[in-house]
N, CA, C and O of each residue as an XYZ file, in Angstrom:
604
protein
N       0.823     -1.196      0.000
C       0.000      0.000      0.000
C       0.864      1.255      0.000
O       0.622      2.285     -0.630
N       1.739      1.060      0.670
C       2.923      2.395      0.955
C       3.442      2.298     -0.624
O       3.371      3.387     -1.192
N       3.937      1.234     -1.425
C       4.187      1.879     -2.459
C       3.466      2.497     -3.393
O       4.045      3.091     -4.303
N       2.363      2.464     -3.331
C       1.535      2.951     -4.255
C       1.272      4.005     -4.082
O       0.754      4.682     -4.970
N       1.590      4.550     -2.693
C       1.085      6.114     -2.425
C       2.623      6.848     -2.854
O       2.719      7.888     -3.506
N       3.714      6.083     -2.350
C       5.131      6.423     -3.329
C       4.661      6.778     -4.164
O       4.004      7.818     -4.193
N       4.893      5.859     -5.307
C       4.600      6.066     -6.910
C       3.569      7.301     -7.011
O       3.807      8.075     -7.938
N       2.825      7.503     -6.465
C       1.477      8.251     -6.902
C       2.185      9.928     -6.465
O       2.055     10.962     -7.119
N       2.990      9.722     -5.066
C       3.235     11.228     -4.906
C       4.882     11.994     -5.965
O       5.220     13.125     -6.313
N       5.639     10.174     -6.163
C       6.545     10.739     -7.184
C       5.980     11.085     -8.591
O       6.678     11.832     -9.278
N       4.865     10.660     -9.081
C       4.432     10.992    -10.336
C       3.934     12.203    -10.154
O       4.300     13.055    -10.963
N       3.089     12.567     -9.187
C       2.695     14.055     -9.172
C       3.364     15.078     -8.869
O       3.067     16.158     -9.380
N       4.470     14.962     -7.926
C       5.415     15.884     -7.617
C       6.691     16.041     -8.973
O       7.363     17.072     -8.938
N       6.985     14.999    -10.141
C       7.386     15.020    -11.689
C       6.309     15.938    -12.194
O       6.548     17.093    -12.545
N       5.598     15.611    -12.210
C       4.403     16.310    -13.301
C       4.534     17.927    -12.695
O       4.791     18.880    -13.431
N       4.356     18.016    -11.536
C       4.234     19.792    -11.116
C       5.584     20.221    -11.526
O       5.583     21.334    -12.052
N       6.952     19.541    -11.414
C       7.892     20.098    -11.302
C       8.602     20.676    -13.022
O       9.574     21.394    -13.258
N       7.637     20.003    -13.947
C       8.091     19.607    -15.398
C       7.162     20.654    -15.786
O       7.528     21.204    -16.825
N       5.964     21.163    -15.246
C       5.010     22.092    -16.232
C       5.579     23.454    -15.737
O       5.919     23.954    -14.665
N       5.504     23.860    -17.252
C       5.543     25.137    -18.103
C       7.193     24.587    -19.076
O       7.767     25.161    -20.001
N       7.571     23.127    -18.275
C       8.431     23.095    -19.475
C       8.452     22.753    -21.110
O       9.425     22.644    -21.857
N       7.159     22.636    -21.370
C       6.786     21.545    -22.639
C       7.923     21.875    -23.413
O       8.337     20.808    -23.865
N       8.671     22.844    -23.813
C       9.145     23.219    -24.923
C      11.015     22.247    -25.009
O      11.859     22.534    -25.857
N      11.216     21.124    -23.881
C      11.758     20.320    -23.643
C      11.694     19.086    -24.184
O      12.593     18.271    -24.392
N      10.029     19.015    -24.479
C       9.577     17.819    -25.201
C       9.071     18.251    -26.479
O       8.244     17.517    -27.020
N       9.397     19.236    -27.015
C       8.737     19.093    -28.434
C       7.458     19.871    -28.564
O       6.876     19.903    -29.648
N       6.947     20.561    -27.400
C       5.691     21.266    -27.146
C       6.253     23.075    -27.328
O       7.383     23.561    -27.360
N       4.952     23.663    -27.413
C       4.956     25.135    -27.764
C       5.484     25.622    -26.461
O       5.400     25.211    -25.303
N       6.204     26.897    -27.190
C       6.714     27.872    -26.225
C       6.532     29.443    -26.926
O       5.942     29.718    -27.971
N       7.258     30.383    -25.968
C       6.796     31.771    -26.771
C       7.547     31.696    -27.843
O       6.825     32.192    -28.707
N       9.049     31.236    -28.604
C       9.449     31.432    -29.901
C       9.575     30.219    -30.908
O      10.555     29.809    -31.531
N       8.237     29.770    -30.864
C       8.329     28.283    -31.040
C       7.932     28.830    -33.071
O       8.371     28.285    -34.083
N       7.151     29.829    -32.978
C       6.130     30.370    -34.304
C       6.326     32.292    -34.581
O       6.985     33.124    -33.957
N       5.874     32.353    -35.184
C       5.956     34.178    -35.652
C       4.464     34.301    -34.550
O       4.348     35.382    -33.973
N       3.692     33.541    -34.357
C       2.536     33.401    -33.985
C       2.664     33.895    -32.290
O       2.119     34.827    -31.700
N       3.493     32.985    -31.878
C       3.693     32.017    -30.240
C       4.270     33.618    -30.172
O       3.577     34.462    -29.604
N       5.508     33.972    -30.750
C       6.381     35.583    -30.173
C       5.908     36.835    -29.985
O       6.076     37.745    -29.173
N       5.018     36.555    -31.344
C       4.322     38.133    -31.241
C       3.403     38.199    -29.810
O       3.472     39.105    -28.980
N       2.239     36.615    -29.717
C       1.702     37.054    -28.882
C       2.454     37.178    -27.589
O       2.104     38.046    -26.789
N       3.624     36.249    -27.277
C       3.914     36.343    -26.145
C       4.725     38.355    -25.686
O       4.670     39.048    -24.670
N       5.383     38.568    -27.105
C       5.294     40.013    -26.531
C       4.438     40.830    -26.234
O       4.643     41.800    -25.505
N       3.323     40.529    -26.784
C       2.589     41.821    -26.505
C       1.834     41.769    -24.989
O       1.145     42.645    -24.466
N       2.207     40.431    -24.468
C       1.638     40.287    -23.082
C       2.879     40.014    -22.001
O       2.741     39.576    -20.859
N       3.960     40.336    -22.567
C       5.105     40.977    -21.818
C       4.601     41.405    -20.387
O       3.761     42.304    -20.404
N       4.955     40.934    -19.188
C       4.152     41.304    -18.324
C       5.275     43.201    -17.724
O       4.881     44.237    -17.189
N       6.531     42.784    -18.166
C       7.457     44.028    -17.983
C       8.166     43.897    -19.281
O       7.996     43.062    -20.170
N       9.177     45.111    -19.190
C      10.458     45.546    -20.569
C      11.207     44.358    -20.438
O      11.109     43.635    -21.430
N      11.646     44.091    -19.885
C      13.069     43.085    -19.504
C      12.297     41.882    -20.237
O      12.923     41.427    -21.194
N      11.123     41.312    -19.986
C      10.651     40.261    -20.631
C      10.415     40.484    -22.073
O      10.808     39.675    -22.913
N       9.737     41.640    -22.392
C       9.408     41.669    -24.050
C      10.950     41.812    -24.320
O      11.139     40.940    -25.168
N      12.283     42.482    -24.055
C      13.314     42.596    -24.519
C      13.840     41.381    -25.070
O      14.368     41.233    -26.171
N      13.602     40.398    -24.034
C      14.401     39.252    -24.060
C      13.962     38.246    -25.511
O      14.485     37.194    -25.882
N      12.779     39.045    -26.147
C      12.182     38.443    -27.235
C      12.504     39.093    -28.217
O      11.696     38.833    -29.108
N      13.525     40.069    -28.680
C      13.660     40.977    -29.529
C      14.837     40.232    -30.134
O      15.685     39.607    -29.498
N      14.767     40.396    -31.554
C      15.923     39.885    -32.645
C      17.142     40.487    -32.153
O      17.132     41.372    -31.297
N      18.108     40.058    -32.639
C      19.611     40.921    -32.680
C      19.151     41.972    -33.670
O      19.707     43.051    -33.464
N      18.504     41.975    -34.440
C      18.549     42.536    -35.465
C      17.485     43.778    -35.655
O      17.471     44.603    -36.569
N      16.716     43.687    -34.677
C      15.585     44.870    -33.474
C      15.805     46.235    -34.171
O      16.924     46.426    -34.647
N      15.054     47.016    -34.264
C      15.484     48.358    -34.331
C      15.409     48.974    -33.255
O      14.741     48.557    -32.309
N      16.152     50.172    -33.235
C      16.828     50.736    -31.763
C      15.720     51.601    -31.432
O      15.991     52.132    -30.355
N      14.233     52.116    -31.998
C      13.392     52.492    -31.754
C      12.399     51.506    -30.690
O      11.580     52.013    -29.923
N      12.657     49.894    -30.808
C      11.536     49.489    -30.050
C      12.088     49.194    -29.112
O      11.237     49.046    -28.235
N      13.561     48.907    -28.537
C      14.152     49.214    -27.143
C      13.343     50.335    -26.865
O      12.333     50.175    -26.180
N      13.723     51.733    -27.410
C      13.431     52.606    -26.504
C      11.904     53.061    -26.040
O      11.665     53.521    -24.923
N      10.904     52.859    -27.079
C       9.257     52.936    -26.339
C       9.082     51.551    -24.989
O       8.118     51.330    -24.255
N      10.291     50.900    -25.069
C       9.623     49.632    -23.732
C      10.434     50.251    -22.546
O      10.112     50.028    -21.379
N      11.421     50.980    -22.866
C      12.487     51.698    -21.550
C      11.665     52.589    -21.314
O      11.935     53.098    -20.226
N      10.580     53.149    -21.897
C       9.820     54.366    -21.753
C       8.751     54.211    -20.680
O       8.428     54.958    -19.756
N       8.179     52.720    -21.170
C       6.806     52.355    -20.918
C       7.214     51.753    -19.686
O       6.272     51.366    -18.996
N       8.804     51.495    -19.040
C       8.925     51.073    -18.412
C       8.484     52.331    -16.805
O       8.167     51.884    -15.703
N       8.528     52.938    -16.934
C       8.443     53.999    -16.299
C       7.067     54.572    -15.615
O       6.837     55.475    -14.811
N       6.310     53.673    -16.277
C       4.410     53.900    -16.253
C       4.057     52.528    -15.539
O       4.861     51.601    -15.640
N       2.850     52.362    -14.801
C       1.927     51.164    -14.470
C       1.068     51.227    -15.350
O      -0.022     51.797    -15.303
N       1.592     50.565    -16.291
C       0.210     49.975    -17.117
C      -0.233     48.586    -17.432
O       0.568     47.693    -17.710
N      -1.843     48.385    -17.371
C      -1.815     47.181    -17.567
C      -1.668     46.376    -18.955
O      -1.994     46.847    -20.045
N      -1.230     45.332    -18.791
C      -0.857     44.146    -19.950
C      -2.329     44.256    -20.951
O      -3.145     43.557    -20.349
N      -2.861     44.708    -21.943
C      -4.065     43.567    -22.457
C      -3.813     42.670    -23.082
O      -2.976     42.468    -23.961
N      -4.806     41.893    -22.478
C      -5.261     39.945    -23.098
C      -4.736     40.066    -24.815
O      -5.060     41.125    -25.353
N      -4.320     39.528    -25.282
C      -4.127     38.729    -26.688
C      -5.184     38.383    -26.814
O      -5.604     37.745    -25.849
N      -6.332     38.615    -28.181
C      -7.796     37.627    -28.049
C      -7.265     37.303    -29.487
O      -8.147     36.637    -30.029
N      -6.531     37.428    -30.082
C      -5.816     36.962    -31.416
C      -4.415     37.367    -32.303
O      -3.664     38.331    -32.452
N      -4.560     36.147    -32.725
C      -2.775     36.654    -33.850
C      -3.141     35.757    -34.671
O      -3.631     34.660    -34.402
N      -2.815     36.389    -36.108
C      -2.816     36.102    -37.001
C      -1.304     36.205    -38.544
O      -1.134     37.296    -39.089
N      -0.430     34.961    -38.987
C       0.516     35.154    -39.762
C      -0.126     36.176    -41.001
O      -0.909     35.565    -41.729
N       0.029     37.314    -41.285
C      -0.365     37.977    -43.047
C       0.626     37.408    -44.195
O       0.233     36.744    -45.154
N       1.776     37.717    -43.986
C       2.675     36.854    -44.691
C       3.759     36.637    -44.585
O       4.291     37.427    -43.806
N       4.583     35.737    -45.100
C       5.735     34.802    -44.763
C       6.977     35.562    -45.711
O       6.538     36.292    -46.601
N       7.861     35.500    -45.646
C       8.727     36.093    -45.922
C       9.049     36.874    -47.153
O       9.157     36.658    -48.360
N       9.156     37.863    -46.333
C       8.932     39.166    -46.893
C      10.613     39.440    -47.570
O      11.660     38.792    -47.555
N      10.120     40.931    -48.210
C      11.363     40.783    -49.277
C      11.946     42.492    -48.293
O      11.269     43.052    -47.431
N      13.410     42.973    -48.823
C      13.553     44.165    -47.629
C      12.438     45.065    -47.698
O      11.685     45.340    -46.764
N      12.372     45.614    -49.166
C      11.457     46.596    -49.926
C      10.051     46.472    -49.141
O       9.652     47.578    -48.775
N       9.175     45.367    -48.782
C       7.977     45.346    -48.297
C       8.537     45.768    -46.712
O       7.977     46.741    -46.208
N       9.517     45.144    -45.979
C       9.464     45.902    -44.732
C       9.546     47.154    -44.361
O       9.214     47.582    -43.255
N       9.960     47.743    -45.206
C      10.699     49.010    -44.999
C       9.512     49.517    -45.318
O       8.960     50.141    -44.412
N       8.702     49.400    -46.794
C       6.836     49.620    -46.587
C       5.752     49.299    -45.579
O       4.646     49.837    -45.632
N       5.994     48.670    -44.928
C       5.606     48.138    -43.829
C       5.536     49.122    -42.539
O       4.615     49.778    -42.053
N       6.887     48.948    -42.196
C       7.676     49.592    -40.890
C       8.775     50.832    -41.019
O       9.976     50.796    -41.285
N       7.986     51.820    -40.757
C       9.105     52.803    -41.395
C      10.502     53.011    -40.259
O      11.586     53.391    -40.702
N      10.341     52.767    -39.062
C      11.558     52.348    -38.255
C      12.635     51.721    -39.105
O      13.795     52.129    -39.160
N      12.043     50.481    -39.896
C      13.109     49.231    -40.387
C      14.039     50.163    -41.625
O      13.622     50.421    -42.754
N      15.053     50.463    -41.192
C      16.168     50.890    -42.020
C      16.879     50.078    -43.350
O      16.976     48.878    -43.094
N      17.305     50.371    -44.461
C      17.819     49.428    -45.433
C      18.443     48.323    -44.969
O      17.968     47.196    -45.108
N      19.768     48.620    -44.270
C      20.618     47.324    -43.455
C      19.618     46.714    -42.265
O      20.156     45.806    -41.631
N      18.854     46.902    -42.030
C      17.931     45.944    -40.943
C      16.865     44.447    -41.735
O      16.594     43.261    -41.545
N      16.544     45.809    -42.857
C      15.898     45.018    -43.756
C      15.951     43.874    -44.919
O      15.167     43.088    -45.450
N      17.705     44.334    -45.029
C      18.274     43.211    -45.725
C      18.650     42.227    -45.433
O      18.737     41.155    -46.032
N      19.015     42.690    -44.037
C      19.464     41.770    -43.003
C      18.289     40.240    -42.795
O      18.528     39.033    -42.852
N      17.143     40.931    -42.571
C      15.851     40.468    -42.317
C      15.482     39.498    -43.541
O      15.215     38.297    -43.488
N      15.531     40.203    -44.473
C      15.489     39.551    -45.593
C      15.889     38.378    -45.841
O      15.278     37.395    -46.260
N      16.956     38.533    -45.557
C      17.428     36.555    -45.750
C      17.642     35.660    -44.570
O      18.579     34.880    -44.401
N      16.581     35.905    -43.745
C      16.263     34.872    -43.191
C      14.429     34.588    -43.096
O      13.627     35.455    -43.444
N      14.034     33.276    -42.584
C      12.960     33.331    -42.242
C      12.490     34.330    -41.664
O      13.129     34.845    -40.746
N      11.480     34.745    -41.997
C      10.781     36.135    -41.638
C       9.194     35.906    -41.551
O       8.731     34.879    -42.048
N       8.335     36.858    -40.920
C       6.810     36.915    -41.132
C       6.449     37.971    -40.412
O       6.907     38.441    -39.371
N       5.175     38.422    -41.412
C       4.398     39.647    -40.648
C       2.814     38.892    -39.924
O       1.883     38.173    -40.287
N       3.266     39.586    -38.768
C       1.391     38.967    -38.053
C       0.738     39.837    -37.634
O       1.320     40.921    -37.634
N      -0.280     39.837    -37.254
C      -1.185     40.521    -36.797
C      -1.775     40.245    -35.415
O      -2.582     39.316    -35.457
N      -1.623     40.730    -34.312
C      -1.859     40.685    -32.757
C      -2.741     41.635    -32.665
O      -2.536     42.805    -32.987
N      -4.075     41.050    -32.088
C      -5.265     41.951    -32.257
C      -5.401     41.736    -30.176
O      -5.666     40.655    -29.648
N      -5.182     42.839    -29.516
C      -5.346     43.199    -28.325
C      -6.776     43.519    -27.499
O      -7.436     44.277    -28.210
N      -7.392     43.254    -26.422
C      -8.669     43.958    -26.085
C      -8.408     45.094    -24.795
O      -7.813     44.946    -23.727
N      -8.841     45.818    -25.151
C      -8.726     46.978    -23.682
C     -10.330     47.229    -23.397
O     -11.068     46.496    -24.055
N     -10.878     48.029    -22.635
C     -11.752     48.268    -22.074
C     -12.633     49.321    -22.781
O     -13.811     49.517    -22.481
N     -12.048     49.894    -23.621
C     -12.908     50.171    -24.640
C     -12.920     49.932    -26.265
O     -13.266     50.603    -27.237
N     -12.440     48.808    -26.084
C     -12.479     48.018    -27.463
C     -11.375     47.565    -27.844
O     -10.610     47.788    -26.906
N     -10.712     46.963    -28.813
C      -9.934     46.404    -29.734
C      -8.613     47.220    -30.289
O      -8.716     48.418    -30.556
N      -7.791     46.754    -30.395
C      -6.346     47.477    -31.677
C      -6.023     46.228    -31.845
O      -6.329     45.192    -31.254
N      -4.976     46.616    -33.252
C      -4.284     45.837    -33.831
C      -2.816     46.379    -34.040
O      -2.700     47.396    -34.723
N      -1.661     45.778    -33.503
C      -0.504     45.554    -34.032
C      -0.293     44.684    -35.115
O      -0.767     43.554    -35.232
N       0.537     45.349    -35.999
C       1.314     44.497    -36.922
C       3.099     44.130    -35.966
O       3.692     44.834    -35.149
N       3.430     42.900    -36.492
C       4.781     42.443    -35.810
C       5.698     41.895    -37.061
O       5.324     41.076    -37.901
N       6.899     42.491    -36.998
C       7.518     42.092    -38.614
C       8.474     40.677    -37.192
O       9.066     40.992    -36.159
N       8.278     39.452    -37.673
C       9.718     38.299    -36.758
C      10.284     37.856    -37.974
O      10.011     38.107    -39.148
N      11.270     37.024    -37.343
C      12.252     36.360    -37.759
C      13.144     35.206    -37.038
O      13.258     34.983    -35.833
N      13.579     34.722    -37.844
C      14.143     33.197    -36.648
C      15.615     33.633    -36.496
O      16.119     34.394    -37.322
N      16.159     33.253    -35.664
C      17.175     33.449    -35.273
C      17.830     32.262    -34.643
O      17.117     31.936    -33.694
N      18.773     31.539    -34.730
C      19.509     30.113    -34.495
C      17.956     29.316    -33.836
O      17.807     29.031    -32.647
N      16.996     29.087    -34.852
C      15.655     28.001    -34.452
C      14.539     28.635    -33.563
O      13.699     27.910    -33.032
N      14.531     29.867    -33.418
C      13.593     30.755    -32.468
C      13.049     31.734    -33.130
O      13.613     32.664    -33.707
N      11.869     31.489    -33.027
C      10.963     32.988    -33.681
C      11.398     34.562    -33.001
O      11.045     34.327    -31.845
N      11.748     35.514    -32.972
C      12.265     36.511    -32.285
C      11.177     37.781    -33.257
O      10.593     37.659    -34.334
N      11.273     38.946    -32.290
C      10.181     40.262    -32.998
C      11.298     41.172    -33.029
O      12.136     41.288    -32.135
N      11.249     41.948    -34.353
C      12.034     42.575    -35.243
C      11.829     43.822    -34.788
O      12.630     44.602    -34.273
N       9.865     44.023    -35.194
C       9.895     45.389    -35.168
C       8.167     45.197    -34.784
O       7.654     44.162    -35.211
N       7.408     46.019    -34.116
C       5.803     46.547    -33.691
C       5.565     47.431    -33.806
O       6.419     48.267    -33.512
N       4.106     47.944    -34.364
C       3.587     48.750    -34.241
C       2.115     48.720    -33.948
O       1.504     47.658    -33.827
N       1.644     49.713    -33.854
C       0.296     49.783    -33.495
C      -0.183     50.459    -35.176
O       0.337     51.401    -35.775
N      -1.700     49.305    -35.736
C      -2.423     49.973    -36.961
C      -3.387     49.616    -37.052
O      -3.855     48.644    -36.461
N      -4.009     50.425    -37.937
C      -5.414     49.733    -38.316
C      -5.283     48.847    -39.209
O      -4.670     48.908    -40.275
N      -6.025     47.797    -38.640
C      -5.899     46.928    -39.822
C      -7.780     46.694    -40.679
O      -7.917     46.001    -41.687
């Protein structure tokens, strides 16, 4: 009888100690997709966390609105969707896109996996939409560049 309550408290005390790791076994994480990054930035609960999701290749404009925002209590809104628009983009469309994204960012961008999505946010009096230009970086989805638009 004692072993069975063993077994039962080592399987459950494995199981608590292993979740939020899925991305160990082959399961989703925040840079698993262009999808998984965008949303997980935009629900960044602080700067230091959305930072840690930013490309090498980032423009030096979206450091500085999160060092900004760092400075304010504001709250996070919910993600109620993201959506990929399209998959790799050429420099010319980013730079149409994102007027932050400079020629050398964009070329840069360019030759690698890339995608633009769409992160549709809810606040308390309705809806926005960000566009998010990512890109992979050694097997990780990473965010390039955000903005806030109508879509």
């Amino acid at each position: 009888m004692r072993r069975r309550q063993f077994i039962a408290a080592t399987t459950a005390t494995g199981a608590i100690g292993l979740a939020g790791c899925t991305s160990l076994f082959g399961g989703e994480d925040s840079t698993s997709d262009p999808e998984e990054v965008s949303k997980a930035f935009h629900e960044a609960a602080d700067p230091d966390e959305a930072m840690d999701l930013l490309h090498p290749a980032a423009t030096s404009g979206i450091e500085e609105e999160y060092e900004a925002i760092d400075e304010f209590d504001v709250e996070v809104p919910p993600v109620v969707d993201t959506e990929v628009l399209e998959e790799d983009l050429d420099a010319d469309e980013m730079q149409e896109q994102f007027i932050r994204v400079d020629e050398e960012t964009a070329e840069t961008v360019a030759d690698l996996d890339n995608a633009l999505t769409r992160v549709t946010v809810e606040h308390a009096d309705g809806e926005s939409d960000s566009k998010v230009l990512t890109a992979e970086d050694d097997g990780e989805w990473l965010v390039v560049e955000s903005m806030l638009v109508d879509f």
